[in-house]
C-alpha positions as CSV (number, residue, x, y, z in Angstrom):
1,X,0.0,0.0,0.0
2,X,1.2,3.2,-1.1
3,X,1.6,5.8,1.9
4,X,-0.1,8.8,2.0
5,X,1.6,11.9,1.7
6,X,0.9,15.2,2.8
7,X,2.2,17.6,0.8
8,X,4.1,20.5,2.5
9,X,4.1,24.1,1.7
10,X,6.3,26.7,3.9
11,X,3.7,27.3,6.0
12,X,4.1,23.6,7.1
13,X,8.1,23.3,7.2
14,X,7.7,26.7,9.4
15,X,5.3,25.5,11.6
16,X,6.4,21.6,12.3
17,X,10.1,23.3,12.9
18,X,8.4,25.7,15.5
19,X,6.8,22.9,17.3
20,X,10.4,20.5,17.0
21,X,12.0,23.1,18.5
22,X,9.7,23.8,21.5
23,X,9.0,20.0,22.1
24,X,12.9,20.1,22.6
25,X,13.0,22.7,24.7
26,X,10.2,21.8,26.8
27,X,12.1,18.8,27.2
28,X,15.1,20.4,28.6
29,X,13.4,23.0,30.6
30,X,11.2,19.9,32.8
31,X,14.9,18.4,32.9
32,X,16.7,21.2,34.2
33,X,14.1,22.0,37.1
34,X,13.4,18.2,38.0
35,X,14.7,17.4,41.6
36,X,15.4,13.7,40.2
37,X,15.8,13.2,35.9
38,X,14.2,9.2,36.9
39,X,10.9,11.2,37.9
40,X,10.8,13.5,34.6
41,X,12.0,10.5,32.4
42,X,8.8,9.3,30.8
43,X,7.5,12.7,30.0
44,X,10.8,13.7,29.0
45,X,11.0,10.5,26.0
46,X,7.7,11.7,25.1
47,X,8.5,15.1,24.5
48,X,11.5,13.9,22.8
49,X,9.5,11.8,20.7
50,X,7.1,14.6,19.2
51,X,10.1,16.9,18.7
52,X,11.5,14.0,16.6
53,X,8.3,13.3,15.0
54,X,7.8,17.0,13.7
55,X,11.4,17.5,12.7
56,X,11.2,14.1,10.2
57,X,7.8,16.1,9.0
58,X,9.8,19.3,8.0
59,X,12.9,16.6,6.5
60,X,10.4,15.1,4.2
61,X,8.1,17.7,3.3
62,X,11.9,19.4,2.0
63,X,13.3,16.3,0.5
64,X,10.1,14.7,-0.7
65,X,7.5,17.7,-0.7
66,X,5.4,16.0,1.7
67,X,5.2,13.8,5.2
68,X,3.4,10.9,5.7
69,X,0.3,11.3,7.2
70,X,-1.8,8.3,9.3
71,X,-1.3,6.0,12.1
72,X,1.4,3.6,10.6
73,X,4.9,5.3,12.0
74,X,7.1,2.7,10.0
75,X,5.9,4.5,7.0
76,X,7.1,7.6,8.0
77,X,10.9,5.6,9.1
78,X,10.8,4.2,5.4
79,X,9.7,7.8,3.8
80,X,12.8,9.0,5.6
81,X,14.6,6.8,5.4
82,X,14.6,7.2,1.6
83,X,16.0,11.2,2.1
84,X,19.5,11.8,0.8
85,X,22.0,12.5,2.3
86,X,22.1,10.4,5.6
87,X,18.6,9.0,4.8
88,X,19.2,5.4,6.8
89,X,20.3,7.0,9.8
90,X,17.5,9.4,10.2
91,X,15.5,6.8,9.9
92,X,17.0,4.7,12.7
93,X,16.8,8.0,14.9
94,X,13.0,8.1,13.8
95,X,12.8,4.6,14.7
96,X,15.0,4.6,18.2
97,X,12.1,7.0,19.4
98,X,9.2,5.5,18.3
99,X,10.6,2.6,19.8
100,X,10.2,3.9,23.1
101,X,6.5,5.7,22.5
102,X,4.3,3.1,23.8
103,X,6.4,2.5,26.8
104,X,7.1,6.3,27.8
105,X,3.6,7.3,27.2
106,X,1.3,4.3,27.8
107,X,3.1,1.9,29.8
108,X,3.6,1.2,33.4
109,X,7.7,1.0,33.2
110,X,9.5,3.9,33.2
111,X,12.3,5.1,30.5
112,X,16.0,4.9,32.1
113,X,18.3,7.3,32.1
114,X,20.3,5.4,29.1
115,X,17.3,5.3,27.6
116,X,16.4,9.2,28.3
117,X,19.9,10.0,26.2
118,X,19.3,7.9,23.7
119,X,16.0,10.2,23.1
120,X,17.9,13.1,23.7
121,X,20.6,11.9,20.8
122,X,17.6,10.8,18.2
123,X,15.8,13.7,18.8
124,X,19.1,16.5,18.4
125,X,19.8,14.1,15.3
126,X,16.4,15.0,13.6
127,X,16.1,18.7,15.0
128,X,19.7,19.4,13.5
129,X,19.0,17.7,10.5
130,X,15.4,19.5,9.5
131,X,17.2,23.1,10.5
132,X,20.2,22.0,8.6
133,X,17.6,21.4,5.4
134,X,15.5,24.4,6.0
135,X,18.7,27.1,6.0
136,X,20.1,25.3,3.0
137,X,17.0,25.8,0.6
């Protein structure tokens, strides 16, 4: 099945970059002022997450002309991962923090710390990445 792409005008790129950026620095900001990162990790991954999430939107709506739009979050790994350059391991960035969705949003175990900067990592990856695309247009 063919994955549905929604196509992407500035408006977009600016907007999903807007949102990357604060979901990232919400992150950090609950981070900084947390008396313990183990009690902020879950939100923390799940900010992480939707800052990762926007910023392989604006990557693909630049490289592609449009994101994927639905439920199905392996399309949107395999729409990136077809980007050039560095396609495969934006992808695998994509995919490290989808990997830990469920469990940081919906589960009852908690994200480790390893596993908070491994968001962290993914999600700087993607951020870098889209603003990286977006100055070079």
């Amino acid at each position: 099945m063919t994955p549905r792409l929604r196509k992407c005008d500035e408006s977009t790129i600016a907007g999903r970059l807007a949102k990357a950026e604060q979901f990232l620095e919400g992150a950090e900001i609950i981070r900084e002022f947390a008396a313990d990162e183990q009690d902020i990790a879950d939100a923390y991954v799940t900010l992480c997450v939707h800052c990762g999430v926007a910023a392989a939107d604006v990557i693909c709506c630049i490289a592609l002309g449009g994101h994927v739009q639905g439920e199905d979050h392996n399309e949107a790994v395999t729409q990136l991962s077809k980007v050039r350059p560095d396609g495969a391991a934006l992808g695998n960035a994509l995919r490290t923090l989808l990997g830990m969705k469920t469990r940081a949003g919906y589960s009852h175990e908690h994200i480790s710390t390893a596993g908070c900067k491994r968001a962290q990592r993914a999600a700087e990856r993607l951020l870098q990445a889209a603003r990286e695309r977006r100055i070079s247009r």
